[in-house]
PDB file as gemmi writes it, atoms N, CA and C in Angstrom:
CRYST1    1.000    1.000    1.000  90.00  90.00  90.00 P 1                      
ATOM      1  N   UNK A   1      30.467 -23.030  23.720  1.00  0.00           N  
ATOM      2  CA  UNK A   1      29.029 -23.171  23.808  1.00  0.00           C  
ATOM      3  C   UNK A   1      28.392 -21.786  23.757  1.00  0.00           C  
ATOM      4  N   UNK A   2      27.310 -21.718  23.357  1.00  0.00           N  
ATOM      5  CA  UNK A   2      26.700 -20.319  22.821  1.00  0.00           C  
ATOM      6  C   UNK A   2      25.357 -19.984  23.613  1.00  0.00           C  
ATOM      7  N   UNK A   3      25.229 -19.576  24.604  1.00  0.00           N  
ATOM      8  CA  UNK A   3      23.910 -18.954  25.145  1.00  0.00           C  
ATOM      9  C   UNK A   3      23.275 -18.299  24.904  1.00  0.00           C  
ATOM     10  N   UNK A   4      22.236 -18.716  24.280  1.00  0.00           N  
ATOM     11  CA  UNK A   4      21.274 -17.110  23.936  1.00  0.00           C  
ATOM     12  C   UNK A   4      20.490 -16.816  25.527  1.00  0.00           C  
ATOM     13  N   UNK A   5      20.339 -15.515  25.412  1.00  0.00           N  
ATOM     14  CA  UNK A   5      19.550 -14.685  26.299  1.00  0.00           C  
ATOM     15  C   UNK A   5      18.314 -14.321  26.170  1.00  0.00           C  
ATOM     16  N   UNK A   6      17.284 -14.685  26.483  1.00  0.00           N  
ATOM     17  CA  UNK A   6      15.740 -14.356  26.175  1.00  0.00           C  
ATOM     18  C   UNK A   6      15.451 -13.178  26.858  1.00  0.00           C  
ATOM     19  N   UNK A   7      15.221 -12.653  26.403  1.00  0.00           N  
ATOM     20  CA  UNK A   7      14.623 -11.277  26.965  1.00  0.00           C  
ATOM     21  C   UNK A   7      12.457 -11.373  26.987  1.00  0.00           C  
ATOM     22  N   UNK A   8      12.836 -10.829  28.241  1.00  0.00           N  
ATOM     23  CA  UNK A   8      10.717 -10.515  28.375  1.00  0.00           C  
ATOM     24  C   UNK A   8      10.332  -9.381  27.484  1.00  0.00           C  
ATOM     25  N   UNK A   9       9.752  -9.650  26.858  1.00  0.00           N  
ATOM     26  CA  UNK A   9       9.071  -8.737  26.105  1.00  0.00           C  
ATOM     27  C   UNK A   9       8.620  -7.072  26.916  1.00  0.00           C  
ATOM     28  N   UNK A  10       8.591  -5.728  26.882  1.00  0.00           N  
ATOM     29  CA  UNK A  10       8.091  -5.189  27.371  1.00  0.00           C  
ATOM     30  C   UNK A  10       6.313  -5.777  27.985  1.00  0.00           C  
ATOM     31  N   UNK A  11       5.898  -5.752  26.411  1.00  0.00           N  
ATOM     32  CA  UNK A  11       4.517  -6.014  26.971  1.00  0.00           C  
ATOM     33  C   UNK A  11       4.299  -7.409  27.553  1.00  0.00           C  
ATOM     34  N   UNK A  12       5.104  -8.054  27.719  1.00  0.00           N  
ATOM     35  CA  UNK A  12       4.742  -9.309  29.046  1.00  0.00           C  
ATOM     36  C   UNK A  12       5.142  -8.874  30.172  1.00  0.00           C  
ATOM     37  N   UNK A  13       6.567  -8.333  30.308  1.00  0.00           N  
ATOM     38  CA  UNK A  13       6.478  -7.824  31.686  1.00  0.00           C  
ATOM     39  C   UNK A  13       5.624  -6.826  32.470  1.00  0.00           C  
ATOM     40  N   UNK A  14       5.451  -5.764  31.629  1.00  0.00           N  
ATOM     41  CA  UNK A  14       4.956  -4.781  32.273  1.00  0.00           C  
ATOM     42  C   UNK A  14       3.226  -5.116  32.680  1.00  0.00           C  
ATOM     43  N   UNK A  15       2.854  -5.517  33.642  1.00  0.00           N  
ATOM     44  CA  UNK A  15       1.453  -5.962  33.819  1.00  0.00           C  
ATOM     45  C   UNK A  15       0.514  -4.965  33.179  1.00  0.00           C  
ATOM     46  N   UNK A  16       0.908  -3.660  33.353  1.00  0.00           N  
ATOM     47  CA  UNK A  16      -0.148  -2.663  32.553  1.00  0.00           C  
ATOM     48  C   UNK A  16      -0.326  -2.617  31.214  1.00  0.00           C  
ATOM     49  N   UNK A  17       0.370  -2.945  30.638  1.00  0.00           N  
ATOM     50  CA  UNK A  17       1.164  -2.905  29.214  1.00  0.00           C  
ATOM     51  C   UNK A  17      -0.627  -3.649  28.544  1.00  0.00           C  
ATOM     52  N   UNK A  18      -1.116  -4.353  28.934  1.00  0.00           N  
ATOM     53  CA  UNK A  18      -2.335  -4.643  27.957  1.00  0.00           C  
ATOM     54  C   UNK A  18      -3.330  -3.622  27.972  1.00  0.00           C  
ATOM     55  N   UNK A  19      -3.365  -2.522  28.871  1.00  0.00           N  
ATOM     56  CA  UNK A  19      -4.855  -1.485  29.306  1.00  0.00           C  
ATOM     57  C   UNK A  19      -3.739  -0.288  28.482  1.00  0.00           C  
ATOM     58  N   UNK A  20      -2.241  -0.502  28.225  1.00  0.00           N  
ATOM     59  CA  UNK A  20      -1.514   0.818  27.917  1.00  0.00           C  
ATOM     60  C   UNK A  20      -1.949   1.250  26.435  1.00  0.00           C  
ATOM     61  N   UNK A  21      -1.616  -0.262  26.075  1.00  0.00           N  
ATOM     62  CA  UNK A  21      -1.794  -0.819  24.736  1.00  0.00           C  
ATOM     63  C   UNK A  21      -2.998  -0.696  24.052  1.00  0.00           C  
ATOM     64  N   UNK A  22      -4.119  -1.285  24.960  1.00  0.00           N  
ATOM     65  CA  UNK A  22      -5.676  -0.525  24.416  1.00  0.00           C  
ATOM     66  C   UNK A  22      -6.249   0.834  24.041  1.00  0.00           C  
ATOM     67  N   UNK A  23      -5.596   1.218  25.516  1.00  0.00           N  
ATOM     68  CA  UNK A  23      -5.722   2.810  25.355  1.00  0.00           C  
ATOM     69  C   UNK A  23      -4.961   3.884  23.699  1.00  0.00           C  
ATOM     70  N   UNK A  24      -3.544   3.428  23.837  1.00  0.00           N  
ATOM     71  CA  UNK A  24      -3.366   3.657  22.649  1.00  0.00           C  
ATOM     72  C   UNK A  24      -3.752   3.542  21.569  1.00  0.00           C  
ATOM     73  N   UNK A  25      -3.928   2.508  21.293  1.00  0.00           N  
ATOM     74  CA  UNK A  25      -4.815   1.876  20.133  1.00  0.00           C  
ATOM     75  C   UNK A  25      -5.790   2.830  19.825  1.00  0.00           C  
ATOM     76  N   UNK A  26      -6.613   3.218  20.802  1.00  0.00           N  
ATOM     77  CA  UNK A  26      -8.117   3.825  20.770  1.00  0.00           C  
ATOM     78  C   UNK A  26      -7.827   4.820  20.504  1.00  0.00           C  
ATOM     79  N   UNK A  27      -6.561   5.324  20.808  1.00  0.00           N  
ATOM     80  CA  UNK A  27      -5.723   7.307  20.635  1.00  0.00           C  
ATOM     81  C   UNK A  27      -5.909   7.354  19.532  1.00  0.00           C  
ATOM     82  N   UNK A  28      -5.022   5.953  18.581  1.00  0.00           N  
ATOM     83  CA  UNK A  28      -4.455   6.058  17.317  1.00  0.00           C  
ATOM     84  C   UNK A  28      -6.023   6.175  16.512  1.00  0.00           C  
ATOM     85  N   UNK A  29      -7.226   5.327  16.568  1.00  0.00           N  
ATOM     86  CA  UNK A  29      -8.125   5.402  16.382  1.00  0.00           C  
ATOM     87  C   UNK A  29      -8.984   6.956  16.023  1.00  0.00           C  
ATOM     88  N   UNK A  30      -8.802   7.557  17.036  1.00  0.00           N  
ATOM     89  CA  UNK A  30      -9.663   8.466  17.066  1.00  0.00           C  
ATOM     90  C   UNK A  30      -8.637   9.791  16.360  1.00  0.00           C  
ATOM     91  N   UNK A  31      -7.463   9.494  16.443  1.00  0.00           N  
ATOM     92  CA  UNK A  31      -6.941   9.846  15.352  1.00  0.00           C  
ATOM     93  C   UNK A  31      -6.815  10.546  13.796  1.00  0.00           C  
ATOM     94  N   UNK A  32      -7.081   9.428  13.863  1.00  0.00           N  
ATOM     95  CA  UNK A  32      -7.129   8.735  12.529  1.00  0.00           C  
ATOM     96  C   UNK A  32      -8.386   9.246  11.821  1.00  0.00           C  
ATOM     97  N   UNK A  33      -9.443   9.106  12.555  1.00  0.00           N  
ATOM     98  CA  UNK A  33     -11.061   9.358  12.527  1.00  0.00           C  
ATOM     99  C   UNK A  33     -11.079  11.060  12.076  1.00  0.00           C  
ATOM    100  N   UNK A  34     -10.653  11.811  13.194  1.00  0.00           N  
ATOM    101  CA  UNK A  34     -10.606  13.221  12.912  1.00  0.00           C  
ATOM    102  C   UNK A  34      -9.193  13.728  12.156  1.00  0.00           C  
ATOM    103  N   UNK A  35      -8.494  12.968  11.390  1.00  0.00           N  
ATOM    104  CA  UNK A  35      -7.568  13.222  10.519  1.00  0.00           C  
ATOM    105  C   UNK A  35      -8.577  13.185   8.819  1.00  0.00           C  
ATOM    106  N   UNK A  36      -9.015  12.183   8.887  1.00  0.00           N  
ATOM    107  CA  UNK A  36     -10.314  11.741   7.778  1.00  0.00           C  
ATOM    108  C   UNK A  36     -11.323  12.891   7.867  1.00  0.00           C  
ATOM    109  N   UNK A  37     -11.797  13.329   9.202  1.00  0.00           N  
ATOM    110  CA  UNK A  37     -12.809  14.408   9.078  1.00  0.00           C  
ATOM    111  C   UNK A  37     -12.438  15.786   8.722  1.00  0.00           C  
ATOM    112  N   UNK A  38     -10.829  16.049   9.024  1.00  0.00           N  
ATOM    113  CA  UNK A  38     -10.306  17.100   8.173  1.00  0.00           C  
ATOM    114  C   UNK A  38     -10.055  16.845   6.883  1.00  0.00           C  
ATOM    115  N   UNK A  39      -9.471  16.395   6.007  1.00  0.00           N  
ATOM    116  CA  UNK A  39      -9.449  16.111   4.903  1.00  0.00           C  
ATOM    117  C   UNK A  39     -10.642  16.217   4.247  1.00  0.00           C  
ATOM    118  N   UNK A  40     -11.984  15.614   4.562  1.00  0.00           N  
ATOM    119  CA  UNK A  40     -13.193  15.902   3.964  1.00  0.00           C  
ATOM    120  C   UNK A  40     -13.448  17.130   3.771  1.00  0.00           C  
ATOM    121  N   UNK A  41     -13.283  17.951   4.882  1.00  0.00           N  
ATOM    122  CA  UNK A  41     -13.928  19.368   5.506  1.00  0.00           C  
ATOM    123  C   UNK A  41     -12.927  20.417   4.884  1.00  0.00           C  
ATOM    124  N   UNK A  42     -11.855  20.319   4.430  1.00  0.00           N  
ATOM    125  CA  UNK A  42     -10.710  21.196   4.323  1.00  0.00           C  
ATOM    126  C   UNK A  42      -9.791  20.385   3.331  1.00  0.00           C  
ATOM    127  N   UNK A  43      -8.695  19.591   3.050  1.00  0.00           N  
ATOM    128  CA  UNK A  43      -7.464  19.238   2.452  1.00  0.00           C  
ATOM    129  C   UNK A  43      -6.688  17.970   3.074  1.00  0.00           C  
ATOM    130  N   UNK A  44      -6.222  17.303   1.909  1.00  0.00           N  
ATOM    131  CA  UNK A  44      -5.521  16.528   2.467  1.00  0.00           C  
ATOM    132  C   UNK A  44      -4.411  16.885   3.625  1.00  0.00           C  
ATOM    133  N   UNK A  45      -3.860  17.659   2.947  1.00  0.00           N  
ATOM    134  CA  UNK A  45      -2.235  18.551   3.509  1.00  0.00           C  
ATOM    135  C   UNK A  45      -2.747  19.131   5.266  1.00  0.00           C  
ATOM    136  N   UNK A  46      -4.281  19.669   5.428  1.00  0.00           N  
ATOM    137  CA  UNK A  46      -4.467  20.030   6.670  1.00  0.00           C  
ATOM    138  C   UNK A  46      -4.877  19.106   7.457  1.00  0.00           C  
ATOM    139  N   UNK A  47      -5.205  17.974   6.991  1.00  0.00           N  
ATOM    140  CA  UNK A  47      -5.736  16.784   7.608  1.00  0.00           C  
ATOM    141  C   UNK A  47      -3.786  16.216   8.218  1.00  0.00           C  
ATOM    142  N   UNK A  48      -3.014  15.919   7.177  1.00  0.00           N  
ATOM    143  CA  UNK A  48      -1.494  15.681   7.731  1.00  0.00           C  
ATOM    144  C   UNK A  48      -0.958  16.481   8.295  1.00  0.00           C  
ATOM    145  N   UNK A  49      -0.987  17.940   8.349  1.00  0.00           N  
ATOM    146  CA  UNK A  49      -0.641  18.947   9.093  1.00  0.00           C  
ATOM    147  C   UNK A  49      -1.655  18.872  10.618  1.00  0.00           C  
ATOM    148  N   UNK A  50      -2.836  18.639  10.881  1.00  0.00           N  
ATOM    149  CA  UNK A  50      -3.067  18.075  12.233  1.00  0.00           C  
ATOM    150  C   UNK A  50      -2.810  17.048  12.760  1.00  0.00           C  
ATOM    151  N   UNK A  51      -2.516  15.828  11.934  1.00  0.00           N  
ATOM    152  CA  UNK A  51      -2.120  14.813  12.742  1.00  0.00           C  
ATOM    153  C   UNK A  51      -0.376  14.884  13.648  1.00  0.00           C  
ATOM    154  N   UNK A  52       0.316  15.580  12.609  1.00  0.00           N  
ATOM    155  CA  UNK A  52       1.630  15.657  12.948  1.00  0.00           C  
ATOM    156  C   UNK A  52       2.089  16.618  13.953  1.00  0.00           C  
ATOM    157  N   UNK A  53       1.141  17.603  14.478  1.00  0.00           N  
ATOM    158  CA  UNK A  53       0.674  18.436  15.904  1.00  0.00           C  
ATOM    159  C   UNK A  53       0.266  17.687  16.869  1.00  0.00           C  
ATOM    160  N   UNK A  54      -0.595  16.761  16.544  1.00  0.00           N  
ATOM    161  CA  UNK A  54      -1.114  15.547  17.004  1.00  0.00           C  
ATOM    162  C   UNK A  54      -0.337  14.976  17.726  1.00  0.00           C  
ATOM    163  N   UNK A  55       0.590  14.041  17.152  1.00  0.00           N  
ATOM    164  CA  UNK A  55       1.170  13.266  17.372  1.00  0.00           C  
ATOM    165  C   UNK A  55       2.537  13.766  18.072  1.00  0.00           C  
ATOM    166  N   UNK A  56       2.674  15.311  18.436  1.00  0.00           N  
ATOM    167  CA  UNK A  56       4.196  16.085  18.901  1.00  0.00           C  
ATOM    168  C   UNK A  56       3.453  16.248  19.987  1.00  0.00           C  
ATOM    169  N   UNK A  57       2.272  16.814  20.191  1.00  0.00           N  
ATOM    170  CA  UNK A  57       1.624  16.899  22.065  1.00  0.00           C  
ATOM    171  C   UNK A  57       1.402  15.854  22.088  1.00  0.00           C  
ATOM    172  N   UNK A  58       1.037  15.050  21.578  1.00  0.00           N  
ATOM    173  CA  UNK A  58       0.237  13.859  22.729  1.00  0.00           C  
ATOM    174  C   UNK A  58       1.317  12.632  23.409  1.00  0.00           C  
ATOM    175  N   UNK A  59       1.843  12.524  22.190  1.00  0.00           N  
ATOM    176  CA  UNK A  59       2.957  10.955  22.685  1.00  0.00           C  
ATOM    177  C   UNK A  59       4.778  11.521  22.764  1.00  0.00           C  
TER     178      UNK A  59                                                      
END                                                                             
């Protein structure tokens, strides 16, 4: 006989996990926003060259 094992999802268990999840979201957001406002202002390449600084401090 074969039992599967269900596992809880992080984000069901962790009660915070929905305000963690928002918050991130809104990171990735604003992001994203001033990744677009470099590129306008300057280059694609410096717009990906800040996000990827970005994304080594923050998370």
């Amino acid at each position: 006989m074969c039992v599967k094992t269900l596992h809880t999802p992080y984000f069901l268990a962790n009660s915070h996990a929905p305000i963690n999840l928002r918050k991130h979201a809104k990171d990735l957001l604003e992001f994203a926003k001033r990744a677009v406002e470099i590129a306008i202002e300057q280059d694609e390449q410096a717009a990906i060259n800040w996000l990827e600084s970005a994304s080594q401090t923050s998370y």
